[in-house]
N, C-alpha and C positions, 0 to 999 in steps of 0.2 A: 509819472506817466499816467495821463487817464484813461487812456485805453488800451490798458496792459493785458486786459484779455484777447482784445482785439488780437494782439502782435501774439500771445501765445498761440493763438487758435490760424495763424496768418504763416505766421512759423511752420509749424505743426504741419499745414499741408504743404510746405514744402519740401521737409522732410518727406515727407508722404511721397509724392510726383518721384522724388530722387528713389525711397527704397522701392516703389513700385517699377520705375526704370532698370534699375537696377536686377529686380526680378525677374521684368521681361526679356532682359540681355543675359541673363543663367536658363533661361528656359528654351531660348531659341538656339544657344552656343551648345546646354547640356553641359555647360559647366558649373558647378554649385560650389566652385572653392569661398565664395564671398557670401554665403548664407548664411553666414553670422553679422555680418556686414547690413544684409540686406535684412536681419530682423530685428537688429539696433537700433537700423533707419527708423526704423516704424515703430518700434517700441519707445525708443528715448527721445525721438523725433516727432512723432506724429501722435501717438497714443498720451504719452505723457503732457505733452504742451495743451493738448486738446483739452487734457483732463482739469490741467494746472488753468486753463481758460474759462469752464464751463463751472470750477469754481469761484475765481475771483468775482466771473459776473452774478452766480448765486450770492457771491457774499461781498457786496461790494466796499461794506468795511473792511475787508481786507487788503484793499486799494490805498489805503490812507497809509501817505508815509513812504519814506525812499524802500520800504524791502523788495515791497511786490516789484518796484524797476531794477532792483538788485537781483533779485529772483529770477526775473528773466534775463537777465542781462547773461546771467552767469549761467544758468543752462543751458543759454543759447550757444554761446562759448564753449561750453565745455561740452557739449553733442559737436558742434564742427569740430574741434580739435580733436577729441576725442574718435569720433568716426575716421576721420580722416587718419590718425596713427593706426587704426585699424586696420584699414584697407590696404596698409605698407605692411603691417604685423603679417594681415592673412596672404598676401601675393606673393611674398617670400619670408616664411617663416623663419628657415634660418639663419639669415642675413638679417632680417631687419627685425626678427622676434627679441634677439639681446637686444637689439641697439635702441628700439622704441618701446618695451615691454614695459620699462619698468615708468618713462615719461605715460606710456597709457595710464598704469595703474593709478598714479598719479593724480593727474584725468581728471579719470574718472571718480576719483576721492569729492574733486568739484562739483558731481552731483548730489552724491549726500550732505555735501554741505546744502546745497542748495535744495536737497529735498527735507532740510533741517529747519532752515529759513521757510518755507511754503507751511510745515507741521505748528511750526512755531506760531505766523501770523493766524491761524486756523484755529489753533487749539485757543488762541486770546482773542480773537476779533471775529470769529465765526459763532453770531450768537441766532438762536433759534427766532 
């Protein structure tokens, strides 16, 4: 992908638009059950994607080679998947906290991978 930052940084504010919606429908309802939901969004969605963008274009040897489209590929994945058993997790805890807890944890495992793969290309291809 050659413009993998692009899509991270493209991502990223969608994520964004979502947990910022999301905010403003707890703000107006006064209901905050999904405020772990809604700082997810933006954390693993929006902040991280941005972040993971504003690198590859600093360092665009880190473009070279299938990880950084692996890289995205797979976080991108695993923040939808992952948000989304969330939002089932948090709307009934005790119904759906057994039944999708442990597929979150899961998961979310796919982002350490994926924030292994990002550390990795960085620490070898991110040269001064």
């Amino acid at each position: 992908m050659q413009n993998v930052e692009r899509l991270f940084i493209l991502t990223g504010l969608g994520f964004l638009l979502i947990g910022m919606s999301l905010g403003l429908k707890m703000g107006m309802t006064q209901d905050f059950t999904l405020h772990p939901l809604h700082a997810h969004l933006n954390l693993l969605g929006f902040v991280l994607m941005t972040l993971f963008g504003l690198v590859y274009h600093t360092w665009p040897t880190m473009k070279e080679g299938p990880l950084a489209s692996v890289h995205y590929v797979l976080h991108t994945v695993v923040t939808a998947v992952s948000l989304s058993l969330l939002y089932f997790v948090l709307s009934d805890p005790v119904v759906n906290g057994p039944k999708y807890g442990m597929i979150l944890d899961i998961t979310l495992m796919g982002a350490v991978v994926g924030v292994l793969i990002f550390g990795c290309l960085f620490w070898t291809r991110a040269k001064p």
